[in-house]
C-alpha positions as a Python dict, from the first residue, in 0.01 Angstrom:
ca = {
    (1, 'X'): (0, 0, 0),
    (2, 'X'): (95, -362, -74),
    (3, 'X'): (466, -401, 52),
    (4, 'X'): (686, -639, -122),
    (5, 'X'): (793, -847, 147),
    (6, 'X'): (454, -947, 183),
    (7, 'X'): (427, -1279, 7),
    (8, 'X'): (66, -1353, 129),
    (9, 'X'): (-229, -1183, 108),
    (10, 'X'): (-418, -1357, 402),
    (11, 'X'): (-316, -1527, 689),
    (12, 'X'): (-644, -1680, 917),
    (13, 'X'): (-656, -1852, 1273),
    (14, 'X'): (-893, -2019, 1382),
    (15, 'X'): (-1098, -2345, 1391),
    (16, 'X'): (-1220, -2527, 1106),
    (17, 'X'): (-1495, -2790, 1118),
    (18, 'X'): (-1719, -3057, 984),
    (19, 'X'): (-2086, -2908, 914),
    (20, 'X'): (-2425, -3099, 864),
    (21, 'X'): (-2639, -2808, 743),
    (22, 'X'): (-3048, -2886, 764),
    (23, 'X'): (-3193, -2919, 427),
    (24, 'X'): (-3489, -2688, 380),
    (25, 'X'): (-3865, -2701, 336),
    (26, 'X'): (-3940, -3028, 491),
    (27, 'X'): (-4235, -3101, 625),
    (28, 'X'): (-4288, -3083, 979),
    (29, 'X'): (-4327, -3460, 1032),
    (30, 'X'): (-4070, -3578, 864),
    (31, 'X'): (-3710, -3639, 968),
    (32, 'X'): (-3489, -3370, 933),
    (33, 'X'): (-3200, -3449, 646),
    (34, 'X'): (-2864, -3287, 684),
    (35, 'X'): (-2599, -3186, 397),
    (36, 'X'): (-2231, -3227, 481),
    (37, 'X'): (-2015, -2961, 428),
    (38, 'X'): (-1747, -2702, 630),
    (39, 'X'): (-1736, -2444, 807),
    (40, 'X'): (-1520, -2274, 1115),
    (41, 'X'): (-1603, -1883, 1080),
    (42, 'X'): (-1196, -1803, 982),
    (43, 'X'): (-1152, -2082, 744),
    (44, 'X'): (-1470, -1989, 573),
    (45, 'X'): (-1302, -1629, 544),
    (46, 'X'): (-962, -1774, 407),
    (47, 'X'): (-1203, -1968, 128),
    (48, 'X'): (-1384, -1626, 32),
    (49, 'X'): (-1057, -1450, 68),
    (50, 'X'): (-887, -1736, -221),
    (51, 'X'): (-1192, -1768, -412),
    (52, 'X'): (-1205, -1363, -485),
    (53, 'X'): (-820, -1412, -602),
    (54, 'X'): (-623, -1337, -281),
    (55, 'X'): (-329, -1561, -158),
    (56, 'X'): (-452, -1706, 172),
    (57, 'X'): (-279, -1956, 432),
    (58, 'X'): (-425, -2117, 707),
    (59, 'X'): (-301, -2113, 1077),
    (60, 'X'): (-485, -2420, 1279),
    (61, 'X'): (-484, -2758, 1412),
    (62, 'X'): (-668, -3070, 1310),
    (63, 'X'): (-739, -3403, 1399),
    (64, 'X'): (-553, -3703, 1228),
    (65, 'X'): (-885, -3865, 1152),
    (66, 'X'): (-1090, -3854, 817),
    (67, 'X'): (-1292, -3543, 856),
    (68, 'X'): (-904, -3379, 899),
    (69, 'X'): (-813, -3526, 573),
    (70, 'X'): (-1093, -3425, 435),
    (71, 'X'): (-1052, -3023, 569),
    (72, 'X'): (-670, -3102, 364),
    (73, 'X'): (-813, -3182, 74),
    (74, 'X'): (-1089, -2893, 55),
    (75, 'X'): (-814, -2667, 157),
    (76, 'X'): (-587, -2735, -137),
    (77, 'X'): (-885, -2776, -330),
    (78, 'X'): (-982, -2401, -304),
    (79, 'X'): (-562, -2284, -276),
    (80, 'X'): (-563, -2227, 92),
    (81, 'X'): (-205, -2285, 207),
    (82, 'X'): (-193, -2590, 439),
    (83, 'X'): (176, -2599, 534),
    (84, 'X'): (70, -2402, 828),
    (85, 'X'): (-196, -2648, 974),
    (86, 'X'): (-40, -2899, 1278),
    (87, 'X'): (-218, -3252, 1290),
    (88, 'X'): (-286, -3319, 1636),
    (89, 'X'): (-306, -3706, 1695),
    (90, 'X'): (-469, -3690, 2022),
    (91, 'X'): (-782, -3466, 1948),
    (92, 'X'): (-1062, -3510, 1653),
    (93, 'X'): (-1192, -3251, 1470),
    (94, 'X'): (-1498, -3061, 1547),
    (95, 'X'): (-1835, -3040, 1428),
    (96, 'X'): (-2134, -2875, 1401),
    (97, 'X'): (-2498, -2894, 1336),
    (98, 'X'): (-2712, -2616, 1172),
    (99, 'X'): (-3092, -2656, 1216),
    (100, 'X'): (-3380, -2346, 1050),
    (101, 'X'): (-3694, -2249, 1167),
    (102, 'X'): (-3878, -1910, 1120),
    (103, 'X'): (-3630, -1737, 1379),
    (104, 'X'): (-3353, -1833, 1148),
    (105, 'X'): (-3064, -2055, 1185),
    (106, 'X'): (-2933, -2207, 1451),
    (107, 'X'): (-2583, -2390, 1539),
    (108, 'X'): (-2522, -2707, 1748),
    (109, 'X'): (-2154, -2762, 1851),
    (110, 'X'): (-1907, -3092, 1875),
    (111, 'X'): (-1605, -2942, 1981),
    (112, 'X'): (-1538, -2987, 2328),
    (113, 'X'): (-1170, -3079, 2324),
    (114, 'X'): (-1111, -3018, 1975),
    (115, 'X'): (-776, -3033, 1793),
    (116, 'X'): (-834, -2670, 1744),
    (117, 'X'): (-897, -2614, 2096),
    (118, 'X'): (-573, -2772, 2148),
    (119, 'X'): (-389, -2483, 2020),
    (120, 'X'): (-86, -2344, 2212),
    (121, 'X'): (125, -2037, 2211),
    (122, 'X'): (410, -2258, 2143),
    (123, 'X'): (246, -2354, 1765),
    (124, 'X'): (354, -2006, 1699),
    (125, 'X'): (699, -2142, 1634),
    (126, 'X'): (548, -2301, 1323),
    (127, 'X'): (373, -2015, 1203),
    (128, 'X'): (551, -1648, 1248),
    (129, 'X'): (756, -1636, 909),
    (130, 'X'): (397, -1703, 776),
    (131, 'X'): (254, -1458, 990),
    (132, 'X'): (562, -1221, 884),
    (133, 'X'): (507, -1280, 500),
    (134, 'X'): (142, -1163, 526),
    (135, 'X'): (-31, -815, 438),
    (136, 'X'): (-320, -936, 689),
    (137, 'X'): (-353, -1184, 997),
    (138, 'X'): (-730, -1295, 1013),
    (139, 'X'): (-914, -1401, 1402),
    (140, 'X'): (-1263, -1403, 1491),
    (141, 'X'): (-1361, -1380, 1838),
    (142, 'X'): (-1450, -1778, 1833),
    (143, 'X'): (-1094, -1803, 1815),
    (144, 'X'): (-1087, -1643, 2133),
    (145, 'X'): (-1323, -1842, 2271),
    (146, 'X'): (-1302, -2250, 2196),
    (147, 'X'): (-1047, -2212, 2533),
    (148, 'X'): (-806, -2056, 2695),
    (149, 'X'): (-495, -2164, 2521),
    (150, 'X'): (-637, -2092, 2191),
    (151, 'X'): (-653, -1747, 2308),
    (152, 'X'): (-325, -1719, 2453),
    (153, 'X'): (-213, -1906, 2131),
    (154, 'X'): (-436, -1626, 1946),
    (155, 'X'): (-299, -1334, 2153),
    (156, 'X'): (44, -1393, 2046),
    (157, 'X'): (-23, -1411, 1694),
    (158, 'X'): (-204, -1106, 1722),
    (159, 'X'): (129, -907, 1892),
    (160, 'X'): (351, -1100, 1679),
    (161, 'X'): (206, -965, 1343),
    (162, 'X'): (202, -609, 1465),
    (163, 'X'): (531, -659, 1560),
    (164, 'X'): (631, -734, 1189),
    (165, 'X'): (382, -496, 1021),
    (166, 'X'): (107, -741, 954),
    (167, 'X'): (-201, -587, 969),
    (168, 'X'): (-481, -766, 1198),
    (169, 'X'): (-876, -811, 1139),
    (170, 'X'): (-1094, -919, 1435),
    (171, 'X'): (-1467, -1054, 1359),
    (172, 'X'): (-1640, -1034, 1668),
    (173, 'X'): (-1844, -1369, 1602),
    (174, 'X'): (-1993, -1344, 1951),
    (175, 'X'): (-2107, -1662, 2051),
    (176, 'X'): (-2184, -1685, 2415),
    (177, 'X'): (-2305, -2115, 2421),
    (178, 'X'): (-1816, -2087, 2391),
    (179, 'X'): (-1759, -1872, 2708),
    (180, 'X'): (-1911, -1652, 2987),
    (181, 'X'): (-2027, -1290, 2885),
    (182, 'X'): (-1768, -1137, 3131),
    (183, 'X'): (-1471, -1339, 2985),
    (184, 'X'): (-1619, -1220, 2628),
    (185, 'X'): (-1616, -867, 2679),
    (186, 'X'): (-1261, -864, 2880),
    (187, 'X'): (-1077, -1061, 2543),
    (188, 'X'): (-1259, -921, 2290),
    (189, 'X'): (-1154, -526, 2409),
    (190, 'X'): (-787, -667, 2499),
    (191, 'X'): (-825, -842, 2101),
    (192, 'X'): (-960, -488, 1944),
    (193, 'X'): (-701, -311, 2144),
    (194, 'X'): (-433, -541, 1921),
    (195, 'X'): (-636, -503, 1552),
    (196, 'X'): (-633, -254, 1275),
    (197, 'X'): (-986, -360, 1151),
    (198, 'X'): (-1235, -463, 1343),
    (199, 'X'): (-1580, -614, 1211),
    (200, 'X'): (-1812, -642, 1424),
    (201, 'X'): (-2231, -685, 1417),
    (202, 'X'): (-2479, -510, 1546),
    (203, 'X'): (-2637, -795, 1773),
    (204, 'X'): (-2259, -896, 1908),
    (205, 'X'): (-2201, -525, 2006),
    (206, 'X'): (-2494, -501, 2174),
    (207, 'X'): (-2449, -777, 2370),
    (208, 'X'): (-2103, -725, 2464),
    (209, 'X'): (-2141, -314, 2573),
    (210, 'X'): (-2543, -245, 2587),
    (211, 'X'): (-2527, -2, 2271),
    (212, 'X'): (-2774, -30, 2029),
    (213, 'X'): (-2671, 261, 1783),
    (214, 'X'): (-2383, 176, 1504),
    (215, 'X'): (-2218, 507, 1500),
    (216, 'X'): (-2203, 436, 1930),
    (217, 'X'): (-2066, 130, 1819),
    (218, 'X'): (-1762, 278, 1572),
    (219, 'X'): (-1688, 505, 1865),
    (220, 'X'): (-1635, 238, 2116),
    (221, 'X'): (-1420, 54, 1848),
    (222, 'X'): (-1198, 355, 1802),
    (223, 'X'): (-1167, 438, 2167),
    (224, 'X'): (-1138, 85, 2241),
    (225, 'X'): (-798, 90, 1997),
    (226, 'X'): (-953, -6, 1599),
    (227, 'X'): (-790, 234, 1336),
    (228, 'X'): (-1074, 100, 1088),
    (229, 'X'): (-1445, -54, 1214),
    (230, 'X'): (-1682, -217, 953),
    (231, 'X'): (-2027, -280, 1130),
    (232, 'X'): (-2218, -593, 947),
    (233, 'X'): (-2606, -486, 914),
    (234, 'X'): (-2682, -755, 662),
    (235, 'X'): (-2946, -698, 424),
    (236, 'X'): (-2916, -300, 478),
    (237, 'X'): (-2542, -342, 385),
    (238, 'X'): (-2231, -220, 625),
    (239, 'X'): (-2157, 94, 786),
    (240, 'X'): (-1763, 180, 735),
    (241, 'X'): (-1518, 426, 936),
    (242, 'X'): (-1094, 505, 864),
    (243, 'X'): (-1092, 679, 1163),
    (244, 'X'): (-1166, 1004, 964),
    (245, 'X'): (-1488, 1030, 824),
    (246, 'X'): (-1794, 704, 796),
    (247, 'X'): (-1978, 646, 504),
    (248, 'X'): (-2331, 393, 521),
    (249, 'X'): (-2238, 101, 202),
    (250, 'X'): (-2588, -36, 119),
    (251, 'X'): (-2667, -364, 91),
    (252, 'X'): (-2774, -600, -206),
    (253, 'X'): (-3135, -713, -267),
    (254, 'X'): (-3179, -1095, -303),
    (255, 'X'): (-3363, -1341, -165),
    (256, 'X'): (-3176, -1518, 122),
    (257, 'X'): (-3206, -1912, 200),
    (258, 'X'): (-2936, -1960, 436),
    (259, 'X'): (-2707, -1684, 624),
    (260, 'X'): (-2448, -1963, 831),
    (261, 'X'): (-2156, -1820, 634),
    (262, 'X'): (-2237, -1465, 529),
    (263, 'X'): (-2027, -1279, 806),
    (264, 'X'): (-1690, -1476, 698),
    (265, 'X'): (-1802, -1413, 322),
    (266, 'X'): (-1819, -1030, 406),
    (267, 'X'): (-1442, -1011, 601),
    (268, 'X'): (-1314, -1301, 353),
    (269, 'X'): (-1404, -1039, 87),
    (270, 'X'): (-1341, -693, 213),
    (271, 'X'): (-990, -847, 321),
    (272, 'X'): (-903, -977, -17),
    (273, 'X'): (-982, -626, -153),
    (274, 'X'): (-806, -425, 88),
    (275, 'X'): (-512, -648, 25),
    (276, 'X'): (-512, -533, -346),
    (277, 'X'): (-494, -176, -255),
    (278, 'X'): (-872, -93, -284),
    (279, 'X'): (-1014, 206, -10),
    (280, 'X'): (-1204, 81, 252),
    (281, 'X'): (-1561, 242, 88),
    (282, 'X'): (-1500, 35, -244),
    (283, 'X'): (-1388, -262, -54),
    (284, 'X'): (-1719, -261, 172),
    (285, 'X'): (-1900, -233, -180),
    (286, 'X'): (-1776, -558, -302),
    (287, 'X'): (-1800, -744, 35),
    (288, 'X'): (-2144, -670, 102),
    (289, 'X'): (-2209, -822, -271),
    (290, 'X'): (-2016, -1119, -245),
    (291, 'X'): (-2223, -1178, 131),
    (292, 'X'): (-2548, -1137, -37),
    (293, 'X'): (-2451, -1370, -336),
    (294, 'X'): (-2395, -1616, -84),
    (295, 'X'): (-2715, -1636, 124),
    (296, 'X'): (-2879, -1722, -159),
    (297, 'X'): (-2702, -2096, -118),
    (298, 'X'): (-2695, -2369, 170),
    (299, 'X'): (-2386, -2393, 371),
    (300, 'X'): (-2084, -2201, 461),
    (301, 'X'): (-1833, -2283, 193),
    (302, 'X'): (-2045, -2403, -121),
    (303, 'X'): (-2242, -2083, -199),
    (304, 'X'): (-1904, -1848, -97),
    (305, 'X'): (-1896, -1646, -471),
    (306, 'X'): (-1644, -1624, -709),
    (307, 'X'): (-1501, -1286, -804),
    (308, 'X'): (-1676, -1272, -1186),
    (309, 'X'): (-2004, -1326, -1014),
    (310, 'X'): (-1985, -1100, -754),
    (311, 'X'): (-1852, -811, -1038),
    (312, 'X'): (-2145, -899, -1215),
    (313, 'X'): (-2384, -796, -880),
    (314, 'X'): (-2164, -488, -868),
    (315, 'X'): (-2243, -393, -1219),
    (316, 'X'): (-2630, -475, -1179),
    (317, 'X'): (-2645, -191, -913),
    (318, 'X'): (-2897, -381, -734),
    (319, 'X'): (-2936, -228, -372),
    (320, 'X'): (-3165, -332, -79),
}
């Protein structure tokens, strides 16, 4: 139930950075052209989140040079609350490259030492009224992972919203080129330990525990301290538990060109309807629409849907 104290929709930590996204279908021999865009897994969720009508802020830190200014602008652009992201004069902001081949995408980092990176528990000065005035605090397991003050800095956040009722998501985003698989598995069960939904995939959960099997996977998420678990399956949709019973949400059928943002579409989307009062079944529904509506772009941000379009799947019915 939405609480009137709760101001915001969406709160999201995180890192957000500079993408060059490989254009498609070239031929072998030729160069390889890049697009610039965004991207930074939460930020990419707080877009989704705005874009299907929620109120969304953004908790972060950036560099003071032009790819910073540029995050700003895109920011207001799409309603994202800025007020809440520190400039960090000393650090840049990150990048990344994403390259495609038959095996699918793949991601190249420039974020050692990252403004982002830079992030301290003491930041959290400048963001708990925020934090407080939220119906949802949004991390990702990269949060975790771009070092260990960022996860300290993301840890506090984390008690500090269930300490004033603010419900908190966790997107595993695995991604072991950040940090050893040891360190992985240790924050990620403290971080699901501290969250009300967690949304994981299949692949991350089987790398971090060995299971294979979504329903083994919701019942390590509940033991492991998740009221609610959402298990990502892409194209055959999401597999949803309260706690209580699990239903199987199917997915849409398109034709994908480029997954790099799909998994912060999904949680962008299922947040922003669980934040207008929708069940958990209903709010699956829409995410796994809005997800498939944009792998059918190039990028992370540019494709993310609005809500008309994403109705519009809905009412089509069309299922994988």
């Amino acid at each position: 139930m939405t609480h009137p104290s709760k101001t915001l929709d969406i709160v999201a930590l995180g890192e957000a950075m500079v993408e060059f996204n490989q254009t498609p279908g070239q031929a072998p021999d030729e160069a390889p052209m890049y697009l610039q865009g965004f991207g930074g897994d939460t930020s990419n969720a707080a877009i989704a989140a705005a874009r299907a009508g929620a109120h969304v802020a953004f908790l972060s830190r950036l560099g003071t040079d032009r790819w910073g200014e540029r995050l700003m602008d895109l920011w207001q652009r799409e309603n994202v609350g800025t007020t809440t992201v520190l400039r960090d004069t000393q650090a840049p902001t990150g990048m990344y490259f994403v390259s495609h081949d038959a095996q699918g995408h793949h991601f190249s980092y420039a974020r050692a030492g990252s403004a982002a990176s830079r992030m301290q528990p003491t930041d959290l000065a400048h963001w708990q009224d925020t934090i407080a005035s939220s119906q949802w605090l949004h991390l990702s397991g990269i949060s975790l992972a771009i070092s260990s003050s960022a996860c300290d800095t993301a840890f506090a956040a984390m008690q500090h919203a269930r300490n004033v009722g603010t419900q908190v998501a966790l997107d595993s985003n695995l991604r072991l080129s950040l940090w050893p698989l040891a360190r992985a598995q240790a924050c990620i069960r403290h971080a699901v330990a501290l969250c009300d939904l967690f949304l994981p995939s299949l692949e991350d959960m089987t790398a971090l525990t060995g299971l294979t099997q979504a329903q083994d996977i919701i019942d390590w998420s509940h033991a492991h301290g998740a009221a609610q678990v959402v298990i990502k399956l892409g194209a055959d949709g999401a597999l949803a538990s309260d706690g209580t019973q699990r239903r199987s949400v199917p997915g849409c059928a398109v034709h994908a060109r480029d997954a790099t943002g799909a998994g912060d579409c999904f949680a962008g989307n299922l947040l922003a309807q669980l934040s207008s009062d929708h069940n958990l079944w209903d709010a699956t529904a829409y995410a796994n629409a809005a997800a498939a509506l944009s792998v059918q772009g190039i990028g992370a941000v540019s494709p993310l849907p609005r809500r008309d379009a994403v109705l519009d799947l809905l009412n089509k019915g069309t299922h994988a």
